[in-house]
PyMOL Python script that loads the backbone (N, CA, C, O; Angstrom):
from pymol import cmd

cmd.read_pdbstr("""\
ATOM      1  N   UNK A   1      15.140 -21.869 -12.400  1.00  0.00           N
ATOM      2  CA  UNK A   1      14.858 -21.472 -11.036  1.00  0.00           C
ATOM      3  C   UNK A   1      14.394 -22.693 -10.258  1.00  0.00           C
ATOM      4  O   UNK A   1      13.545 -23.463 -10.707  1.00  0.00           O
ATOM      5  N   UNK A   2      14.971 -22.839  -9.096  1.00  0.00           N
ATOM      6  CA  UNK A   2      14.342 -23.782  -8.404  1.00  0.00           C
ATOM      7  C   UNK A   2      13.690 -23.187  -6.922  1.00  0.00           C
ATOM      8  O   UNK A   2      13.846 -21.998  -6.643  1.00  0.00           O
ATOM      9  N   UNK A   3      13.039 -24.002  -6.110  1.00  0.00           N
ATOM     10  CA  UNK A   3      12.563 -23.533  -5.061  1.00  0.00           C
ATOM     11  C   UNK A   3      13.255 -24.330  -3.898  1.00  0.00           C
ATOM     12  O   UNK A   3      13.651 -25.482  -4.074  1.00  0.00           O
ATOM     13  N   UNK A   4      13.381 -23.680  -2.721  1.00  0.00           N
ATOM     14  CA  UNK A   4      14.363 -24.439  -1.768  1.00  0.00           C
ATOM     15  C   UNK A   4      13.621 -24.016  -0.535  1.00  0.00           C
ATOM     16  O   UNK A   4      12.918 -23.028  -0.746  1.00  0.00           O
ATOM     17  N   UNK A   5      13.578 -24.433   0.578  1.00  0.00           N
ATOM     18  CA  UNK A   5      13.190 -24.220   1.683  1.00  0.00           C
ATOM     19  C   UNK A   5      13.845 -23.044   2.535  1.00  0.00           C
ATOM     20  O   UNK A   5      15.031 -22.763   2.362  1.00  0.00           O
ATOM     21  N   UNK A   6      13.235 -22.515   3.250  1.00  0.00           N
ATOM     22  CA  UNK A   6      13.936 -21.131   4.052  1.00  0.00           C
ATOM     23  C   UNK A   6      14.632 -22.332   5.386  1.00  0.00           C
ATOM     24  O   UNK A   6      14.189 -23.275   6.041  1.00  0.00           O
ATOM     25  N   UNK A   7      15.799 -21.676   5.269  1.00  0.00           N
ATOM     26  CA  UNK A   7      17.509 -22.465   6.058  1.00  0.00           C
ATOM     27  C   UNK A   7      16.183 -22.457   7.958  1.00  0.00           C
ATOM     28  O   UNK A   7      15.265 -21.640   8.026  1.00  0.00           O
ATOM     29  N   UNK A   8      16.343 -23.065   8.662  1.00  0.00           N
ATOM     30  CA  UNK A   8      16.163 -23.654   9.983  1.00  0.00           C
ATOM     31  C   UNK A   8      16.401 -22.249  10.818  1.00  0.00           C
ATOM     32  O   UNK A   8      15.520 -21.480  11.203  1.00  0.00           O
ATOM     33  N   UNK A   9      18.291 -22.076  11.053  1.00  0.00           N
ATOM     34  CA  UNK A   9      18.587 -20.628  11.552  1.00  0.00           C
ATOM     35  C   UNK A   9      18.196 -19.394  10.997  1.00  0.00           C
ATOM     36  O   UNK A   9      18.602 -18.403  11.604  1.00  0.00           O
ATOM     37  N   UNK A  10      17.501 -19.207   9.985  1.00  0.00           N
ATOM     38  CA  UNK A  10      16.671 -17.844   9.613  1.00  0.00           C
ATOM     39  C   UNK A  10      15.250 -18.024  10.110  1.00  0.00           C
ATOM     40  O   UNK A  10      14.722 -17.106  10.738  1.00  0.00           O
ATOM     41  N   UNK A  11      14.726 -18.934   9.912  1.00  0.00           N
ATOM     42  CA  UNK A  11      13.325 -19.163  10.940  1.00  0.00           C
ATOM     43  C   UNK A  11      13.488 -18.207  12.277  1.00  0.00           C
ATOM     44  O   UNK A  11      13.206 -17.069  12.651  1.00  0.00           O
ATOM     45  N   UNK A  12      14.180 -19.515  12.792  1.00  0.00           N
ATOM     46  CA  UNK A  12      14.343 -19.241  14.571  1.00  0.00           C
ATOM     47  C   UNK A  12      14.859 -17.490  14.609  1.00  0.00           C
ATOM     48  O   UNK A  12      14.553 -16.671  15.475  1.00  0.00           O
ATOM     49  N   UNK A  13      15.577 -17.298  13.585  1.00  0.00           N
ATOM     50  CA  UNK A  13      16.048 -15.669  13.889  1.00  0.00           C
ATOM     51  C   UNK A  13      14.641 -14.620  13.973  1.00  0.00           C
ATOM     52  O   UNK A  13      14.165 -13.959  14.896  1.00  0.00           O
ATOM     53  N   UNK A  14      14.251 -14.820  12.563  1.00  0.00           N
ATOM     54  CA  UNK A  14      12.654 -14.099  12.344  1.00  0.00           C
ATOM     55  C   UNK A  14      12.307 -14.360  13.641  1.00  0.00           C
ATOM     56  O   UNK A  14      12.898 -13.875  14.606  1.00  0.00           O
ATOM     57  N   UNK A  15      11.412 -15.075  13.706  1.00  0.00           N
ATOM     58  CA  UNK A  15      10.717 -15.896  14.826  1.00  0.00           C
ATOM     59  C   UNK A  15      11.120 -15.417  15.957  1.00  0.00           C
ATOM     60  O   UNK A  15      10.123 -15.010  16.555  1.00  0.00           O
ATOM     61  N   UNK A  16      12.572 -15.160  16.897  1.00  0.00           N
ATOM     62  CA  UNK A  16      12.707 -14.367  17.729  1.00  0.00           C
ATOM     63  C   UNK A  16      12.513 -12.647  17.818  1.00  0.00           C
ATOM     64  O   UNK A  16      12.717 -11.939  18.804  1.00  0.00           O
ATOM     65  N   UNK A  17      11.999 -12.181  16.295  1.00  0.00           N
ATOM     66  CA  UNK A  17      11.994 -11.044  16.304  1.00  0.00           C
ATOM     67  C   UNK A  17      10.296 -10.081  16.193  1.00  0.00           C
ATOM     68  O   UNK A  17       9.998  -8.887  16.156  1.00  0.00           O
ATOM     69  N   UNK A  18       9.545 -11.339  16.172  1.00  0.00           N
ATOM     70  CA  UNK A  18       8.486 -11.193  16.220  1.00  0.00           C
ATOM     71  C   UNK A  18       7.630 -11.573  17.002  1.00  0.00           C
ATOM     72  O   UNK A  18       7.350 -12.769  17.074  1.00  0.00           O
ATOM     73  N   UNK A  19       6.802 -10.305  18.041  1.00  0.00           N
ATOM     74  CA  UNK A  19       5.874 -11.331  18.988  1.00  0.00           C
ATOM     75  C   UNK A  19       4.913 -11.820  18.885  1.00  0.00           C
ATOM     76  O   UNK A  19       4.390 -12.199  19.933  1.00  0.00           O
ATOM     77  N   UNK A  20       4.192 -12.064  17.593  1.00  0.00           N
ATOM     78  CA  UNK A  20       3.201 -13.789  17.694  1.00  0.00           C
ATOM     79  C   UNK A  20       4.322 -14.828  16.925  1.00  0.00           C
ATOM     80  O   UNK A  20       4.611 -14.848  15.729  1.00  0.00           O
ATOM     81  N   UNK A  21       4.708 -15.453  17.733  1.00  0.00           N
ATOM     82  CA  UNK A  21       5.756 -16.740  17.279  1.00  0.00           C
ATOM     83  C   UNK A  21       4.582 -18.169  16.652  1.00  0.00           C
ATOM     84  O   UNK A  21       4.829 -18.840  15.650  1.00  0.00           O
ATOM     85  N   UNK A  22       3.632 -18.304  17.335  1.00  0.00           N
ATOM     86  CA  UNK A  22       2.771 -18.783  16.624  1.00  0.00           C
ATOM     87  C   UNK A  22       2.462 -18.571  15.462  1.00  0.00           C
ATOM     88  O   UNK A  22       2.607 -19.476  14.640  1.00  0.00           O
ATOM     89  N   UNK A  23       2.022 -17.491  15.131  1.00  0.00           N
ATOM     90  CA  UNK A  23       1.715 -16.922  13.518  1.00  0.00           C
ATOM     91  C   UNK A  23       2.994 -16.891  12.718  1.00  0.00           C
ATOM     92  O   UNK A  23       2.907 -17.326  11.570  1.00  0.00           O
ATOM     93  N   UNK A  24       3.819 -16.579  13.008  1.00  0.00           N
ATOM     94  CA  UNK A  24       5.033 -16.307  12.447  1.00  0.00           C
ATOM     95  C   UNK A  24       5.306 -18.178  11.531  1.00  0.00           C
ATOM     96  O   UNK A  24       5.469 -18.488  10.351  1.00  0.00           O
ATOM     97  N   UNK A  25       5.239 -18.919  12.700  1.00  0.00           N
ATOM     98  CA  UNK A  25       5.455 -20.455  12.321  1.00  0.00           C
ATOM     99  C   UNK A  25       4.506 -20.628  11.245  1.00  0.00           C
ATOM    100  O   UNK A  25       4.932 -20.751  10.096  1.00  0.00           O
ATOM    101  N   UNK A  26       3.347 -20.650  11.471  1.00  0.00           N
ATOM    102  CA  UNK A  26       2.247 -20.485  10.525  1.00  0.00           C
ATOM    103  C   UNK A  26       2.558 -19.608   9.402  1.00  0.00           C
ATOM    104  O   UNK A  26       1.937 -20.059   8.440  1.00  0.00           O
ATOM    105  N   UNK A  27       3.149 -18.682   9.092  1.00  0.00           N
ATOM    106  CA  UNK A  27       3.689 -17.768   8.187  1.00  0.00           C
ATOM    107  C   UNK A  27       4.478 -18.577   6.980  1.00  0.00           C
ATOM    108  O   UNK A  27       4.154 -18.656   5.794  1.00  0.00           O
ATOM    109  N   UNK A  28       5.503 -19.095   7.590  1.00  0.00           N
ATOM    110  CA  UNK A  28       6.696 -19.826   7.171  1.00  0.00           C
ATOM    111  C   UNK A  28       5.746 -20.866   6.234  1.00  0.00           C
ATOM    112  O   UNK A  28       5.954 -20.655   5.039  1.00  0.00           O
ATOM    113  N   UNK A  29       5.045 -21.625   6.406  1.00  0.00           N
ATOM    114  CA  UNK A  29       4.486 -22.285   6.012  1.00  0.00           C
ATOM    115  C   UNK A  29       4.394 -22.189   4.289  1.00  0.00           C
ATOM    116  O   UNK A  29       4.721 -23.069   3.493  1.00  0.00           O
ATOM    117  N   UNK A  30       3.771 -20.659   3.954  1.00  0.00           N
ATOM    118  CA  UNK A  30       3.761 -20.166   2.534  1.00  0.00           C
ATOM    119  C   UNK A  30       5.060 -19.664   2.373  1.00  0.00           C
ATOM    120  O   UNK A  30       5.319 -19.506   1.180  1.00  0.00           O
ATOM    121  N   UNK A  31       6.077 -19.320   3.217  1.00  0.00           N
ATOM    122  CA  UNK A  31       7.763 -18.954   2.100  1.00  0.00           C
ATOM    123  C   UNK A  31       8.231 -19.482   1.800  1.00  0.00           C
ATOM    124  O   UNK A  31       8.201 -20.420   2.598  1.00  0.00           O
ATOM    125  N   UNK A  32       8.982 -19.763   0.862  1.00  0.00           N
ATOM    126  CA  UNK A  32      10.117 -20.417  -0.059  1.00  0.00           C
ATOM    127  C   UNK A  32      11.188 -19.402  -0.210  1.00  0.00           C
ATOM    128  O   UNK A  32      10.965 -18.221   0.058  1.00  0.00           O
ATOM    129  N   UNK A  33      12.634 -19.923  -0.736  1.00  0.00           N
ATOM    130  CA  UNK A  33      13.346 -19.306  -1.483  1.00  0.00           C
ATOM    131  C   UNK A  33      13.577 -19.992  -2.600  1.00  0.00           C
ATOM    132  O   UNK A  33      13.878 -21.186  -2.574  1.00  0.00           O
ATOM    133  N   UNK A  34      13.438 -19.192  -3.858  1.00  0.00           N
ATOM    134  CA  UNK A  34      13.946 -19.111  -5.121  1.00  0.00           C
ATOM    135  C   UNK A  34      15.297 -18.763  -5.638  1.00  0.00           C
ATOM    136  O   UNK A  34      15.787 -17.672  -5.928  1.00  0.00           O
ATOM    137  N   UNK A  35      15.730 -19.861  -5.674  1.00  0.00           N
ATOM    138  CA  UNK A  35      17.543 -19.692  -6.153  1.00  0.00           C
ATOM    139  C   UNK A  35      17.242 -19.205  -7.995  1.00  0.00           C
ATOM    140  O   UNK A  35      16.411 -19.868  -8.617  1.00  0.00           O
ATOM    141  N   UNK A  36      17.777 -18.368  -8.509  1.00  0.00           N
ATOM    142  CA  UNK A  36      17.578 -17.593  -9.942  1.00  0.00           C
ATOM    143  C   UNK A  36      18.904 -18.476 -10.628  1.00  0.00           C
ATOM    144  O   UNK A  36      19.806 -18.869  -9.887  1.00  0.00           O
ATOM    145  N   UNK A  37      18.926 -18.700 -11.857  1.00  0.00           N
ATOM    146  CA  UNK A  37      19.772 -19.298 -12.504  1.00  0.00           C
ATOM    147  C   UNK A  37      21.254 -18.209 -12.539  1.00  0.00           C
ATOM    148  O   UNK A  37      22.306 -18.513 -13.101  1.00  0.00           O
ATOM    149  N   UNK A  38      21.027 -17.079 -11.889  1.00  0.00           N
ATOM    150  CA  UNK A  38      22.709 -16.649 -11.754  1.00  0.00           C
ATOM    151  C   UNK A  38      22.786 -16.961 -10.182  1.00  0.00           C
ATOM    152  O   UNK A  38      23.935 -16.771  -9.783  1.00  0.00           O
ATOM    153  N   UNK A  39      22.069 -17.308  -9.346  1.00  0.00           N
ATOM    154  CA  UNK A  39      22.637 -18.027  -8.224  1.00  0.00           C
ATOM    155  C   UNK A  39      21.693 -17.079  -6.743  1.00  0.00           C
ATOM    156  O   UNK A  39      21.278 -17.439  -5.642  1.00  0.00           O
ATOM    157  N   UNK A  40      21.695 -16.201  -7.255  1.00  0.00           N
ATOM    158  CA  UNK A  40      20.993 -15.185  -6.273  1.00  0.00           C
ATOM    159  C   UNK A  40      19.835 -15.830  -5.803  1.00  0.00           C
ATOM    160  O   UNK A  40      19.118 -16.473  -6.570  1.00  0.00           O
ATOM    161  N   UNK A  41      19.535 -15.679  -4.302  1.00  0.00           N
ATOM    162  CA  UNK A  41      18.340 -15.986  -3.933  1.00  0.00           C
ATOM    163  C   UNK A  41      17.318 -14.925  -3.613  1.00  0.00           C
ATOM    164  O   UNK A  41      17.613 -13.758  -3.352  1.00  0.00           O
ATOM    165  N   UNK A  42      15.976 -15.460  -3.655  1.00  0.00           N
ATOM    166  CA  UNK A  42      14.696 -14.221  -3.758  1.00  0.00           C
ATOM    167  C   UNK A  42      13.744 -15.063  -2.592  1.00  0.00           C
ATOM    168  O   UNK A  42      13.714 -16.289  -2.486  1.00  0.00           O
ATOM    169  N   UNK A  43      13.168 -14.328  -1.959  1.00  0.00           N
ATOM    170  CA  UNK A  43      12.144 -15.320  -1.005  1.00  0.00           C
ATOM    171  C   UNK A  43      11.060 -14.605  -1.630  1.00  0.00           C
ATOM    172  O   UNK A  43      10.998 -13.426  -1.977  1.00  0.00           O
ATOM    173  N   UNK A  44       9.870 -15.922  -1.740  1.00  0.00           N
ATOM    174  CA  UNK A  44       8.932 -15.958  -2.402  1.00  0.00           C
ATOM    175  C   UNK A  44       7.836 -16.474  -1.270  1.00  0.00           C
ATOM    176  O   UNK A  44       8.063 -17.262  -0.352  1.00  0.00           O
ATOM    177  N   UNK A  45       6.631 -15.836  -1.575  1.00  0.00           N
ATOM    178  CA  UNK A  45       5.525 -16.663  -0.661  1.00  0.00           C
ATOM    179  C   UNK A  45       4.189 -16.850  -1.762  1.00  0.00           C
ATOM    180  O   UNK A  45       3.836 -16.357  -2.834  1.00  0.00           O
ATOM    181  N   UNK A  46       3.736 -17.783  -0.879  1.00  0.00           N
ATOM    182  CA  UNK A  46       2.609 -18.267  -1.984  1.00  0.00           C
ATOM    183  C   UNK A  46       1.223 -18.285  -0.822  1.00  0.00           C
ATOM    184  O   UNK A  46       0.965 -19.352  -0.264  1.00  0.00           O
ATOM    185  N   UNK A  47       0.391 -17.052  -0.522  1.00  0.00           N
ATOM    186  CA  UNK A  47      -0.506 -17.364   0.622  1.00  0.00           C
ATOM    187  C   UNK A  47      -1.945 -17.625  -0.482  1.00  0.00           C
ATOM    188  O   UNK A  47      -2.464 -16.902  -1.333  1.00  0.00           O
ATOM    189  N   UNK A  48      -2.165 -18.613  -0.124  1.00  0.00           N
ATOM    190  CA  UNK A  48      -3.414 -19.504  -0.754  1.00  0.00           C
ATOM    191  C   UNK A  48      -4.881 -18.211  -0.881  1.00  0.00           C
ATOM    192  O   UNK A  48      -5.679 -17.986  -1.791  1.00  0.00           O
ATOM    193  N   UNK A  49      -4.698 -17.602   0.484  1.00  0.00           N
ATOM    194  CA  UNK A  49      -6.259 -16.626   0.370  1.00  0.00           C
ATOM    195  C   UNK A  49      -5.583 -15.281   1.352  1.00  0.00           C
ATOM    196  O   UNK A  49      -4.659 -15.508   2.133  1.00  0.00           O
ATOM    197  N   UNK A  50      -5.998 -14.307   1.239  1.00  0.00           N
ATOM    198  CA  UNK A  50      -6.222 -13.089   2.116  1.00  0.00           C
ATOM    199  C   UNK A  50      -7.089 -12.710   2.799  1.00  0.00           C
ATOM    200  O   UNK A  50      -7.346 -11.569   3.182  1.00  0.00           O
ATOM    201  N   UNK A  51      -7.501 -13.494   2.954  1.00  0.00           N
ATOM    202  CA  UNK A  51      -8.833 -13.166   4.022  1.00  0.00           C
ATOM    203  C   UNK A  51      -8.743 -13.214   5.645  1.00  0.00           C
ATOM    204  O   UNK A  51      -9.423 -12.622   6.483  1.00  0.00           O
ATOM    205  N   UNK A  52      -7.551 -14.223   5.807  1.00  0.00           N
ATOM    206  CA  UNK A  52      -7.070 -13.475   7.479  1.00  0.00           C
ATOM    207  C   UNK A  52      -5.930 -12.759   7.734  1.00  0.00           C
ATOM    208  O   UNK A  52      -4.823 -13.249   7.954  1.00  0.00           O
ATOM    209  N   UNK A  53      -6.230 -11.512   7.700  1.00  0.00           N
ATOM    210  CA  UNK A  53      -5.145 -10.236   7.449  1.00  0.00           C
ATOM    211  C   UNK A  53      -4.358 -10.788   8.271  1.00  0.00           C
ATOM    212  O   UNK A  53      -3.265 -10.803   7.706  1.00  0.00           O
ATOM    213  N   UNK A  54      -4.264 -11.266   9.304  1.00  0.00           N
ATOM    214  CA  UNK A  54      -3.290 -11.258  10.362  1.00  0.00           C
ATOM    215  C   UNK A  54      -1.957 -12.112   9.943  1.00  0.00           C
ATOM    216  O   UNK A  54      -0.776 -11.807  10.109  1.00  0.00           O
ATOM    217  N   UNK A  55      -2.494 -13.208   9.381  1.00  0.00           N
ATOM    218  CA  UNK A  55      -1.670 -14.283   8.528  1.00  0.00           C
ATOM    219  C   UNK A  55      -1.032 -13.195   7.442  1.00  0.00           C
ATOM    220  O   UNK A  55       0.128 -12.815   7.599  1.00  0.00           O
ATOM    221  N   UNK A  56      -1.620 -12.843   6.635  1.00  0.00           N
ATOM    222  CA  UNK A  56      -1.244 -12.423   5.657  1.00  0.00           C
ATOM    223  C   UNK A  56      -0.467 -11.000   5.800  1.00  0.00           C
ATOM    224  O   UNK A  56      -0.017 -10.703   4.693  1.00  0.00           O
ATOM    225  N   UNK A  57      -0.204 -10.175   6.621  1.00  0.00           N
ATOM    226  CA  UNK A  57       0.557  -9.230   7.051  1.00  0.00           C
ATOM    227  C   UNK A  57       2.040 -10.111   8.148  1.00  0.00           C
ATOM    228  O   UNK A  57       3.230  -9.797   8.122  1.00  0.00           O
ATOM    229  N   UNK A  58       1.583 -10.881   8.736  1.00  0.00           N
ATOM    230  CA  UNK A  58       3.111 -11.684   9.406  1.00  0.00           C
ATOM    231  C   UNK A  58       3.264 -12.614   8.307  1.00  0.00           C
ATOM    232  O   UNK A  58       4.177 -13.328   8.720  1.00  0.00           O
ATOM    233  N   UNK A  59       2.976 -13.000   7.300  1.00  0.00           N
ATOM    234  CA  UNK A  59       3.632 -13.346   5.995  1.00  0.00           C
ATOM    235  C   UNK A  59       4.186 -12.268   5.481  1.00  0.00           C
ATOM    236  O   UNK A  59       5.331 -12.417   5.056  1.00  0.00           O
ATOM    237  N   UNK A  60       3.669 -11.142   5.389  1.00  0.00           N
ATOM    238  CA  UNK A  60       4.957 -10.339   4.424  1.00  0.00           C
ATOM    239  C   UNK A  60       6.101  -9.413   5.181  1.00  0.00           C
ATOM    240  O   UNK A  60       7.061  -8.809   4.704  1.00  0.00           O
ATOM    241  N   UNK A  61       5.626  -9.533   6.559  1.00  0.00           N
ATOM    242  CA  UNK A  61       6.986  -9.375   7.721  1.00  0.00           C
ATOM    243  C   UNK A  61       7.841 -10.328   7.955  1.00  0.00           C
ATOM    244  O   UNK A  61       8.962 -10.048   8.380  1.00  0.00           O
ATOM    245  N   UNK A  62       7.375 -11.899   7.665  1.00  0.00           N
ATOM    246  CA  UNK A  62       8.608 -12.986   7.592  1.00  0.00           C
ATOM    247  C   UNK A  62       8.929 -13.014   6.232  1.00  0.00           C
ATOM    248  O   UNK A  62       9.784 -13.872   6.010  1.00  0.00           O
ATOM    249  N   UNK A  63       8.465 -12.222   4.945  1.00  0.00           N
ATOM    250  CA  UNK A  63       9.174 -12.363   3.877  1.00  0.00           C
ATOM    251  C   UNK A  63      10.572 -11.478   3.898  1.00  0.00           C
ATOM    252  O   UNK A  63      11.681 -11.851   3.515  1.00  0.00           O
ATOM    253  N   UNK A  64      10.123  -9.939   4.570  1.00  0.00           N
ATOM    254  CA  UNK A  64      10.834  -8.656   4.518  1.00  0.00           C
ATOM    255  C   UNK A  64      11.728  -8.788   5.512  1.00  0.00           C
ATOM    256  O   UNK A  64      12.693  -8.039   5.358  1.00  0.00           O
ATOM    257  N   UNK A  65      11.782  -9.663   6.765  1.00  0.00           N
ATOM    258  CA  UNK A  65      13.108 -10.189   7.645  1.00  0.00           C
ATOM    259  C   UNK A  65      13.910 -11.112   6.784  1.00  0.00           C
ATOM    260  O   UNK A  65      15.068 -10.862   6.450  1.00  0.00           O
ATOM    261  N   UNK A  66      13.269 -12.164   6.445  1.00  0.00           N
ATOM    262  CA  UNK A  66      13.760 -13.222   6.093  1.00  0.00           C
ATOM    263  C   UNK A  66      15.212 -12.524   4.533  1.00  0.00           C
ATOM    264  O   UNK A  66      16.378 -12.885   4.371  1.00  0.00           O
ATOM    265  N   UNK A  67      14.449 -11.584   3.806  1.00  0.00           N
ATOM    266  CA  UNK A  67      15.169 -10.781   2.462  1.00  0.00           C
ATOM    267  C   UNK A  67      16.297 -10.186   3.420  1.00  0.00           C
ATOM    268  O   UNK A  67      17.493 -10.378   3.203  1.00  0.00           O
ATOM    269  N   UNK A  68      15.895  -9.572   4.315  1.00  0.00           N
ATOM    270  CA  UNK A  68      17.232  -8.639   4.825  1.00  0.00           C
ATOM    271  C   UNK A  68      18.277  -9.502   5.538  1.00  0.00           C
ATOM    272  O   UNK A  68      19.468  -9.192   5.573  1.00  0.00           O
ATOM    273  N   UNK A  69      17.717 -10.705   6.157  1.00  0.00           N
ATOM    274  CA  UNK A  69      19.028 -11.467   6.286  1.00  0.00           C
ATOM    275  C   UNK A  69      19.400 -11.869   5.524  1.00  0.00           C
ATOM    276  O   UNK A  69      20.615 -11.668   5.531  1.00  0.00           O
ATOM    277  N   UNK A  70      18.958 -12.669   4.324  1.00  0.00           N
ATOM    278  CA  UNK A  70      20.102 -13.038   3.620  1.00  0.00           C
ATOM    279  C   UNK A  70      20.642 -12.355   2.605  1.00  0.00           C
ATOM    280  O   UNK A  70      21.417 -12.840   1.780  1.00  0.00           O
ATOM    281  N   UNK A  71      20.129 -10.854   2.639  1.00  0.00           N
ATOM    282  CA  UNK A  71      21.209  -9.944   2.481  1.00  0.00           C
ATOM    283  C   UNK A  71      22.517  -9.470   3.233  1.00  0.00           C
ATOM    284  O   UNK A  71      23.341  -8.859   2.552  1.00  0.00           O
ATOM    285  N   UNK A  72      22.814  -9.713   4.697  1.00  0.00           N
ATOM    286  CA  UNK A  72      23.262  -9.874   5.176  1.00  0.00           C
ATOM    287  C   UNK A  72      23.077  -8.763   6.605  1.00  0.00           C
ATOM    288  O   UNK A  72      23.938  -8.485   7.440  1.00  0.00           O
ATOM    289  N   UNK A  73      21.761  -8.314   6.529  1.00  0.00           N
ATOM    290  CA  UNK A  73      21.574  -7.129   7.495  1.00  0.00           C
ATOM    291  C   UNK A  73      21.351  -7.473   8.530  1.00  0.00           C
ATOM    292  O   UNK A  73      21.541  -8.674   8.724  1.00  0.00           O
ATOM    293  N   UNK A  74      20.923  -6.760   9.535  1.00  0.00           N
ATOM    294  CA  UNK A  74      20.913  -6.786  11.187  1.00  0.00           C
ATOM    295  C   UNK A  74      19.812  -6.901  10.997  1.00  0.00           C
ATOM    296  O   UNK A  74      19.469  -6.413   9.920  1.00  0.00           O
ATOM    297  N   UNK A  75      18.881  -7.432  11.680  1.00  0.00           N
ATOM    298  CA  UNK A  75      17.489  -7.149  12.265  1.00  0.00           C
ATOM    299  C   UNK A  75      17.412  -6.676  13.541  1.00  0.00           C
ATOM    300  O   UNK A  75      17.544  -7.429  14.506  1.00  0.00           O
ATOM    301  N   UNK A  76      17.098  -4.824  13.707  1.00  0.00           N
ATOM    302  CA  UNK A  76      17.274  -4.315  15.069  1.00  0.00           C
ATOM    303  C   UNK A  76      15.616  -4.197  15.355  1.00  0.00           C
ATOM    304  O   UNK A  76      15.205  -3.787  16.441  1.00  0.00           O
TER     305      UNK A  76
END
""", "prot")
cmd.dss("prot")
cmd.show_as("cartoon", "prot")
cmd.util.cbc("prot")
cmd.orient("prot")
């Protein structure tokens, strides 16, 4: 398994779909994607502490956008 950075155009997509774009950037910060040795990718986050919910809830809304695009879904 390796770890790879979340692609530039999935940022900016999330990021337009959420209104604190600030936090959201700040979000990104802890995701990764994990390419699996059959090739599939998994987005992974790594948030250091939970103690500012706010961070830590628009971290697992840029994890759960970020999964459905590159599944190939709409974000409505």
């Amino acid at each position: 398994m390796r770890e790879l950075p979340v692609p530039t155009h999935i940022k900016e997509e999330v990021i337009k779909r959420v209104s604190n774009k600030r936090l959201a950037e700040e979000a990104f910060r802890y995701i990764k994607l994990v390419e699996k040795e059959d090739g599939t990718l998994w987005v992974k986050e790594e948030l250091p502490s939970t103690d500012n919910h706010a961070l830590m809830f628009m971290v697992l809304a840029c994890v759960n956008y970020t999964q459905r695009l590159l599944r190939g879904e709409e974000l409505d």
